[in-house]
Backbone atoms as SQL, in Angstrom:
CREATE TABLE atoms (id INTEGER PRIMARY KEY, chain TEXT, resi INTEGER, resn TEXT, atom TEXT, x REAL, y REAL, z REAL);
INSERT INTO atoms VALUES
  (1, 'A', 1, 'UNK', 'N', -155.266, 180.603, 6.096),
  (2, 'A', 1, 'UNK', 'CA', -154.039, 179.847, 6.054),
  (3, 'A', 1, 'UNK', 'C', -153.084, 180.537, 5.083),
  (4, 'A', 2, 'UNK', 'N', -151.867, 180.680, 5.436),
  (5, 'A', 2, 'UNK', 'CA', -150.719, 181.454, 4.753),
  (6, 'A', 2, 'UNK', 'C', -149.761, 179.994, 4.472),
  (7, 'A', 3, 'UNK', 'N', -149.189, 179.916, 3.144),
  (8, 'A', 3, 'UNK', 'CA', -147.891, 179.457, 3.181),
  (9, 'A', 3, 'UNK', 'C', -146.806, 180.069, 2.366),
  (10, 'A', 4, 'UNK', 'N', -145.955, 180.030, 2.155),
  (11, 'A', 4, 'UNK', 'CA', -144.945, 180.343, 1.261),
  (12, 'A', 4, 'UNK', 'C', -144.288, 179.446, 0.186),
  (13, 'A', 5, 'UNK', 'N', -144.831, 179.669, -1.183),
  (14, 'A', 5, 'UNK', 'CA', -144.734, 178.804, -2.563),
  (15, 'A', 5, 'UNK', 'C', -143.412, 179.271, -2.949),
  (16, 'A', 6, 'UNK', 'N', -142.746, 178.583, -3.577),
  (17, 'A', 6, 'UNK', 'CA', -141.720, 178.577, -4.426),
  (18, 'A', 6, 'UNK', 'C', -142.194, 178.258, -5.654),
  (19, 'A', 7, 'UNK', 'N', -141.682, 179.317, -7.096),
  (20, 'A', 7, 'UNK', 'CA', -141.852, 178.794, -8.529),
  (21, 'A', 7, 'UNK', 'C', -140.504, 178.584, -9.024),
  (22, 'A', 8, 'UNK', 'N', -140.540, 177.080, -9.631),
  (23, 'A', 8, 'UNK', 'CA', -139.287, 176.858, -10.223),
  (24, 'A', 8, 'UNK', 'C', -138.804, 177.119, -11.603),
  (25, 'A', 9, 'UNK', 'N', -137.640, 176.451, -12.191),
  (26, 'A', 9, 'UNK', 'CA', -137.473, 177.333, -13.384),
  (27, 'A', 9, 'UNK', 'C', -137.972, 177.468, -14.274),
  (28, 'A', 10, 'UNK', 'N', -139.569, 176.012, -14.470),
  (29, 'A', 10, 'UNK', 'CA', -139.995, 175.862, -15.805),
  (30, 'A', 10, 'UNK', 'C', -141.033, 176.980, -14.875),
  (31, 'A', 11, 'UNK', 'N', -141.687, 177.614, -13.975),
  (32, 'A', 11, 'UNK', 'CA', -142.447, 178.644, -13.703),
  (33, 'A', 11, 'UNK', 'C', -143.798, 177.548, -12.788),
  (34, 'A', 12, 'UNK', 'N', -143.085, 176.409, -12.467),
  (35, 'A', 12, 'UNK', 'CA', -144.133, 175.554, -11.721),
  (36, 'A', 12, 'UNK', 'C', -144.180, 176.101, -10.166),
  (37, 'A', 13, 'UNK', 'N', -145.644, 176.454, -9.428),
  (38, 'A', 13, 'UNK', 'CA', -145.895, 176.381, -8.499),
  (39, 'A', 13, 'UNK', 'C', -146.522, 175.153, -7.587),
  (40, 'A', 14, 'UNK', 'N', -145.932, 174.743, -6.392),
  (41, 'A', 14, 'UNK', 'CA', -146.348, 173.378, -5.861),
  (42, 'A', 14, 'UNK', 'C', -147.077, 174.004, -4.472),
  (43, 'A', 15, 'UNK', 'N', -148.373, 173.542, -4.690),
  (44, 'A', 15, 'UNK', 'CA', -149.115, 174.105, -3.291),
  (45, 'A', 15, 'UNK', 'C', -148.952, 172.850, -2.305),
  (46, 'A', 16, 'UNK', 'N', -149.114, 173.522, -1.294),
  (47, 'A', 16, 'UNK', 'CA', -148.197, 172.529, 0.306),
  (48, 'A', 16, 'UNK', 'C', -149.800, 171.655, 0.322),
  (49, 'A', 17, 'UNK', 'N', -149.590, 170.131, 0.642),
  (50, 'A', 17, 'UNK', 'CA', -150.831, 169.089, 1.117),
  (51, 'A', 17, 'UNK', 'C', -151.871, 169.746, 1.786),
  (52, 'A', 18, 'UNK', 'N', -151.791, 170.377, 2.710),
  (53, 'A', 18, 'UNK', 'CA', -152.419, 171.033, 3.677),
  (54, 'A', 18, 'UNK', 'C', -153.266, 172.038, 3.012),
  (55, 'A', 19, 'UNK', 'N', -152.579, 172.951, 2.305),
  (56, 'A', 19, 'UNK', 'CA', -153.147, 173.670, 1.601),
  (57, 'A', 19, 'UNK', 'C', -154.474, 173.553, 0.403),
  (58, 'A', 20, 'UNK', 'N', -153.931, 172.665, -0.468),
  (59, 'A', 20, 'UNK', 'CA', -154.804, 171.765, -1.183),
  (60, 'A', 20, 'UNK', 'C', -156.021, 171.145, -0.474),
  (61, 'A', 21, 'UNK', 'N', -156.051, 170.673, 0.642),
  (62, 'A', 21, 'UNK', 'CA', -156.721, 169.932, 0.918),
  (63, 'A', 21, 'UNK', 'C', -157.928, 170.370, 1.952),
  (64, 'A', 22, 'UNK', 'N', -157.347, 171.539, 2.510),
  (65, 'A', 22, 'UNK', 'CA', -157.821, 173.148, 2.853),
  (66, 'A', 22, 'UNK', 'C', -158.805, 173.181, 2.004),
  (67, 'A', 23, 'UNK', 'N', -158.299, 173.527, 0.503),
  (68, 'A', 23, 'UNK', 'CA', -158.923, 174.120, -0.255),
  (69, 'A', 23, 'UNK', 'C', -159.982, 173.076, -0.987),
  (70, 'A', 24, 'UNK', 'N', -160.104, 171.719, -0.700),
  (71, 'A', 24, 'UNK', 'CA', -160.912, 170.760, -1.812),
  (72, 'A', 24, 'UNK', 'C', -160.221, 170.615, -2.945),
  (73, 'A', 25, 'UNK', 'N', -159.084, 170.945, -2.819),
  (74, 'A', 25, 'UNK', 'CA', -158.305, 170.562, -4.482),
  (75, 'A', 25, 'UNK', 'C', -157.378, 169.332, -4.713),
  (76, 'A', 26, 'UNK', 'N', -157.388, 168.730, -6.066),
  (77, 'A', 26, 'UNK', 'CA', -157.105, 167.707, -6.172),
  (78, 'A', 26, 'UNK', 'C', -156.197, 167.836, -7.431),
  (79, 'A', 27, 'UNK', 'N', -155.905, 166.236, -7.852),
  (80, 'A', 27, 'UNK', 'CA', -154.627, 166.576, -9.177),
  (81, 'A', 27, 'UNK', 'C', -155.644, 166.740, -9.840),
  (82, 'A', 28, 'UNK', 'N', -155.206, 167.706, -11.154),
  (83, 'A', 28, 'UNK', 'CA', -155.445, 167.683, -12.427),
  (84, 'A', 28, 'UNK', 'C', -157.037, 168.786, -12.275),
  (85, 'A', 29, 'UNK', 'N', -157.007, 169.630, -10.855),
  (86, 'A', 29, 'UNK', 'CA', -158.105, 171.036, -11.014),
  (87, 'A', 29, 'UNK', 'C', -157.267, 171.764, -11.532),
  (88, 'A', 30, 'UNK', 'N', -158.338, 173.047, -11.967),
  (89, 'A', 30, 'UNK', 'CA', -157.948, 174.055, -12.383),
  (90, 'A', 30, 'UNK', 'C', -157.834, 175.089, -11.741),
  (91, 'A', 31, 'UNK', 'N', -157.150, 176.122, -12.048),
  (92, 'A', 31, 'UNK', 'CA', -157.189, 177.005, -10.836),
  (93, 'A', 31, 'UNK', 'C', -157.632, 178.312, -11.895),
  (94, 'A', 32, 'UNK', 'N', -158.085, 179.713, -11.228),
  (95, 'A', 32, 'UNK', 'CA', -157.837, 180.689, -12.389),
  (96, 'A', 32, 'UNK', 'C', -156.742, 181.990, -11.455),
  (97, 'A', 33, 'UNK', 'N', -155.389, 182.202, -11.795),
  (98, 'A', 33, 'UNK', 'CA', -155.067, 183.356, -11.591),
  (99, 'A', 33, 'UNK', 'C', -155.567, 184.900, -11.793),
  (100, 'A', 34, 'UNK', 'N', -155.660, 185.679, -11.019),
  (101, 'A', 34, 'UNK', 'CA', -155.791, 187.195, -11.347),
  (102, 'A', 34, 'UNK', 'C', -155.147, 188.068, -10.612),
  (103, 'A', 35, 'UNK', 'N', -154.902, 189.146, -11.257),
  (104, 'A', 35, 'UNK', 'CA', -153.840, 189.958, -10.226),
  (105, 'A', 35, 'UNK', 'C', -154.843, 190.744, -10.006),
  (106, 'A', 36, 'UNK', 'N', -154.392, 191.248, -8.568),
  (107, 'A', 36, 'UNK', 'CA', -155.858, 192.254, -8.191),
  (108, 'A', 36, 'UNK', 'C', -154.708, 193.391, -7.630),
  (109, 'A', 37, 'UNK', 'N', -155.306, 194.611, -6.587),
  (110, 'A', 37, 'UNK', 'CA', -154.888, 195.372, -5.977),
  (111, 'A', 37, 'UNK', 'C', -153.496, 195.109, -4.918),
  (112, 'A', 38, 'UNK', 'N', -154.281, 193.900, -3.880),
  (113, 'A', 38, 'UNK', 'CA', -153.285, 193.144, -3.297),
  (114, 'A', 38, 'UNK', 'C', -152.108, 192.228, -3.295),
  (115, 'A', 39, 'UNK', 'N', -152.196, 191.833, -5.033),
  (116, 'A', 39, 'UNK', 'CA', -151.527, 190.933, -5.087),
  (117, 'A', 39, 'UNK', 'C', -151.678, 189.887, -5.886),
  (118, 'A', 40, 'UNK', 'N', -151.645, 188.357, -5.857),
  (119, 'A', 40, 'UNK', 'CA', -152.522, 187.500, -6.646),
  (120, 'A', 40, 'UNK', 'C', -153.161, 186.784, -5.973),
  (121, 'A', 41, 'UNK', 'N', -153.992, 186.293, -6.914),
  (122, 'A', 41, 'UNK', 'CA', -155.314, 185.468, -6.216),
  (123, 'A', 41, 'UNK', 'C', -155.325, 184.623, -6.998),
  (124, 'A', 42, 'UNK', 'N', -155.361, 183.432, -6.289),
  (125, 'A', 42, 'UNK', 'CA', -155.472, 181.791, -7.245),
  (126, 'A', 42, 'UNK', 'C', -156.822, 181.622, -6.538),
  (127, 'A', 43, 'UNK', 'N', -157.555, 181.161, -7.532),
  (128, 'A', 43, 'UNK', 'CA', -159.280, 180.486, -7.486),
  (129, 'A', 43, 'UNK', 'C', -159.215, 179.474, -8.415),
  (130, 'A', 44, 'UNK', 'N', -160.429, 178.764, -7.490),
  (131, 'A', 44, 'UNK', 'CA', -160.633, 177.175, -8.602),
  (132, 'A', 44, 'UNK', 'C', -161.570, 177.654, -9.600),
  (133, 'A', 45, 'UNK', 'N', -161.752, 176.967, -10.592),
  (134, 'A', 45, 'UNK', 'CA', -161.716, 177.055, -11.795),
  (135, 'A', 45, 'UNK', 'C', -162.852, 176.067, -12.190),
  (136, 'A', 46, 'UNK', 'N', -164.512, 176.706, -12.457),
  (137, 'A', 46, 'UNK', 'CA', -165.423, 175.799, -12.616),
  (138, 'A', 46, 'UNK', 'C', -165.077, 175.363, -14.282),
  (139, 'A', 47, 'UNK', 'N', -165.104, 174.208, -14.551),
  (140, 'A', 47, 'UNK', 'CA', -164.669, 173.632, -16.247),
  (141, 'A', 47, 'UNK', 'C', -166.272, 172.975, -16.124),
  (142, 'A', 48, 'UNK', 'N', -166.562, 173.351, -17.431),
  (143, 'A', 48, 'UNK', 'CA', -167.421, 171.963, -17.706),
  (144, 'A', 48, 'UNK', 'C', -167.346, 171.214, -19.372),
  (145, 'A', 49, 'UNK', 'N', -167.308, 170.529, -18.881),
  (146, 'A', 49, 'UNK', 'CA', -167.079, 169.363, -20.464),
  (147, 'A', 49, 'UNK', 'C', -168.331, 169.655, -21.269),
  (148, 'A', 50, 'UNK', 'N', -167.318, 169.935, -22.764),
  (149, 'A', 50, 'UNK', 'CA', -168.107, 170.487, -23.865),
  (150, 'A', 50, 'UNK', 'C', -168.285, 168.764, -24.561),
  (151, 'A', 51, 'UNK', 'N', -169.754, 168.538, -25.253),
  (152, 'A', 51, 'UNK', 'CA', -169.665, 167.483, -25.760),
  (153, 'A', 51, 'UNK', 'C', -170.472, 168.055, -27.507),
  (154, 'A', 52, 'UNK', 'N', -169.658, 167.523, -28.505),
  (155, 'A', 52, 'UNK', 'CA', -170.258, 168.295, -29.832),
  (156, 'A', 52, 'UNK', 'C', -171.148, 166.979, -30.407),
  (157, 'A', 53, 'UNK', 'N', -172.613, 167.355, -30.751),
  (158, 'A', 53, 'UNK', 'CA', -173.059, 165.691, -30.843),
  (159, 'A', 53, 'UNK', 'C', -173.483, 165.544, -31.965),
  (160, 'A', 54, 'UNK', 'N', -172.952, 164.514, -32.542),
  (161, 'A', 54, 'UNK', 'CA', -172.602, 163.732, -33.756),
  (162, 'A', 54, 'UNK', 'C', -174.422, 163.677, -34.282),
  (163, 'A', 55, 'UNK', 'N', -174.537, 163.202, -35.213),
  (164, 'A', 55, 'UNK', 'CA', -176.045, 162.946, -36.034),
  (165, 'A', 55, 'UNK', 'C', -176.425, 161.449, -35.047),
  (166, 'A', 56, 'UNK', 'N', -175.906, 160.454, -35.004),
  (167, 'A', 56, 'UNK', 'CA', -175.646, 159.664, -34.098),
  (168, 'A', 56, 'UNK', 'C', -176.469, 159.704, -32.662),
  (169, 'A', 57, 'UNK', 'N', -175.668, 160.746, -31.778),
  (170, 'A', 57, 'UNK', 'CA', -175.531, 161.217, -30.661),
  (171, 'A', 57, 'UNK', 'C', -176.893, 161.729, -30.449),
  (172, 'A', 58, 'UNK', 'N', -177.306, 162.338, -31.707),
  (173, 'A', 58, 'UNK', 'CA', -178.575, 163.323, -31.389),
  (174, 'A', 58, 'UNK', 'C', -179.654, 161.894, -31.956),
  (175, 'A', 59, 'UNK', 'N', -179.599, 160.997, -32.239),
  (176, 'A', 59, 'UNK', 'CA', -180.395, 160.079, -32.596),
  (177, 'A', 59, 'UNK', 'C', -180.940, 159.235, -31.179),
  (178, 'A', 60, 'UNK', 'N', -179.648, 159.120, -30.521),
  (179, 'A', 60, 'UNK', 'CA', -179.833, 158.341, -29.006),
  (180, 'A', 60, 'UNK', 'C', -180.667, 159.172, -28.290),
  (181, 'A', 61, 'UNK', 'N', -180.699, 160.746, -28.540),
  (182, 'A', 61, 'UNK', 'CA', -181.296, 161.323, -27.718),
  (183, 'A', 61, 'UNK', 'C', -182.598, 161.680, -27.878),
  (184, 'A', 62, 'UNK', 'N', -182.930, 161.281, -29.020),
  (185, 'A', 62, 'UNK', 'CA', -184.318, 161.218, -29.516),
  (186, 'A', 62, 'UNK', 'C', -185.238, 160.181, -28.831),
  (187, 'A', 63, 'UNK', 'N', -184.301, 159.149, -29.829),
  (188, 'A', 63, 'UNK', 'CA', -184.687, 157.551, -28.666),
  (189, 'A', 63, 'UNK', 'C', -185.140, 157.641, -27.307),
  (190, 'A', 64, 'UNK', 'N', -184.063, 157.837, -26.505),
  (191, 'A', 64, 'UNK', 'CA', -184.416, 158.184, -25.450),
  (192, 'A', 64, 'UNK', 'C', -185.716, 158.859, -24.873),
  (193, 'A', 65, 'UNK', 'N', -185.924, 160.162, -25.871),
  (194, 'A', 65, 'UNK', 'CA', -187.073, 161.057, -24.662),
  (195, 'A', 65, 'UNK', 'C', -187.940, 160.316, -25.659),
  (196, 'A', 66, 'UNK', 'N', -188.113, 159.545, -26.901),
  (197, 'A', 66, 'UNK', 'CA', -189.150, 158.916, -26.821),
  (198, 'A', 66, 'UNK', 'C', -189.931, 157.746, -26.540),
  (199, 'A', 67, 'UNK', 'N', -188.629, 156.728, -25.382),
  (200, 'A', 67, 'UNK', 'CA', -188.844, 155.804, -24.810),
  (201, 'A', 67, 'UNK', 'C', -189.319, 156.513, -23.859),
  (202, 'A', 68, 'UNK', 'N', -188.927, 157.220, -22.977),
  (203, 'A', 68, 'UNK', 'CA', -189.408, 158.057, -21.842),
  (204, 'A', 68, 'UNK', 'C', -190.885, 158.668, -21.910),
  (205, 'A', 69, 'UNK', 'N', -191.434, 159.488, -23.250),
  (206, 'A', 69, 'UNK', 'CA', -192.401, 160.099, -23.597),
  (207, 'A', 69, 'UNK', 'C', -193.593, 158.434, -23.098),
  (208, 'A', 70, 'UNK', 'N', -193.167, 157.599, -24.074),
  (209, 'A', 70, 'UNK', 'CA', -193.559, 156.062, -23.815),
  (210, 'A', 70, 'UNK', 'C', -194.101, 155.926, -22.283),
  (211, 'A', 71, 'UNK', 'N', -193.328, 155.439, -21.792),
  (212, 'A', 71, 'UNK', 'CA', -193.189, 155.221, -20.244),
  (213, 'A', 71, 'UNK', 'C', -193.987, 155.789, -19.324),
  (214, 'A', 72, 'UNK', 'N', -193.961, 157.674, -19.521),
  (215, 'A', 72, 'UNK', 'CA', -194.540, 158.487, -18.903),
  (216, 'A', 72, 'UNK', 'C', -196.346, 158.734, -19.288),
  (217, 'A', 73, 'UNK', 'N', -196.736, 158.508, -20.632),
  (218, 'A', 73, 'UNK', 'CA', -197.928, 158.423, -21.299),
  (219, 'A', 73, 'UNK', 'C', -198.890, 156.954, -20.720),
  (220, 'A', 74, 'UNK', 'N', -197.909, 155.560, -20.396),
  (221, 'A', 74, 'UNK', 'CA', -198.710, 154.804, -19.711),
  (222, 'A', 74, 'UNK', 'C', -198.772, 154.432, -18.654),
  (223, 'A', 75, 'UNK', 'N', -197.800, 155.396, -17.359),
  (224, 'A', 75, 'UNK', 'CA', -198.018, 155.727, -16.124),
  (225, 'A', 75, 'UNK', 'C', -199.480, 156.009, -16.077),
  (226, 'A', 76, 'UNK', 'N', -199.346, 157.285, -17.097),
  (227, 'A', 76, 'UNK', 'CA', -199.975, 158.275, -16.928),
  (228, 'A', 76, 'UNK', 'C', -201.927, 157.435, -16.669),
  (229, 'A', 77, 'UNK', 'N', -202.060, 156.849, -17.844),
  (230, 'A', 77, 'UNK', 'CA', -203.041, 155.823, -18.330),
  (231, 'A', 77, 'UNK', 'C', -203.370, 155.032, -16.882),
  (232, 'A', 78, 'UNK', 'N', -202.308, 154.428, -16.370),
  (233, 'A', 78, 'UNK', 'CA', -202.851, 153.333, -15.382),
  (234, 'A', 78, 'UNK', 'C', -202.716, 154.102, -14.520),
  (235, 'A', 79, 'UNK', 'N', -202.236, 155.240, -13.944),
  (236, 'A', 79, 'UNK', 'CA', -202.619, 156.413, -12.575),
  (237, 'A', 79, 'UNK', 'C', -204.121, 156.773, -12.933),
  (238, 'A', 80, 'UNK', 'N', -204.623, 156.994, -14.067),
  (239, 'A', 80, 'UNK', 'CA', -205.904, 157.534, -14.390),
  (240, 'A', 80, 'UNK', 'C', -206.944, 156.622, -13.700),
  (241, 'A', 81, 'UNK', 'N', -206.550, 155.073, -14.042),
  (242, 'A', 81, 'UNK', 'CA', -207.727, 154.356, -13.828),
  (243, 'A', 81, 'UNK', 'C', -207.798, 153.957, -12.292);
């Protein structure tokens, strides 16, 4: 699929519905530009959410695998018998 973009003065490009939707893209993806041989190339843009974890954060996660450790130890027990 070909279309023809216009960039306006703040340097915004608006991709046509069709296009977007072509592509699986939605508001607020990312895209990554690169200029290559041919020309440019717009690609989506894998992001993944950074999470920095608090003393807190790493406490829940303790909890957790040792409710789980729990859980899985007296499966384990009543599968045995």
């Amino acid at each position: 699929m070909k279309a023809t973009l216009t960039i306006n003065s703040r340097g915004v490009v608006t991709l046509p519905a069709k296009l977007r939707k072509a592509m699986g893209l939605q508001a607020d993806d990312q895209l990554i530009a690169e200029t290559t041989a041919e020309g440019l190339l717009l690609r989506p843009a894998v992001t993944l959410p950074v999470e920095i974890y608090s003393r807190e954060r790493e406490r829940e996660f303790d909890e957790a695998e040792a409710e789980l450790a729990s859980v899985l130890g007296a499966t384990r027990v009543s599968d045995a018998r």
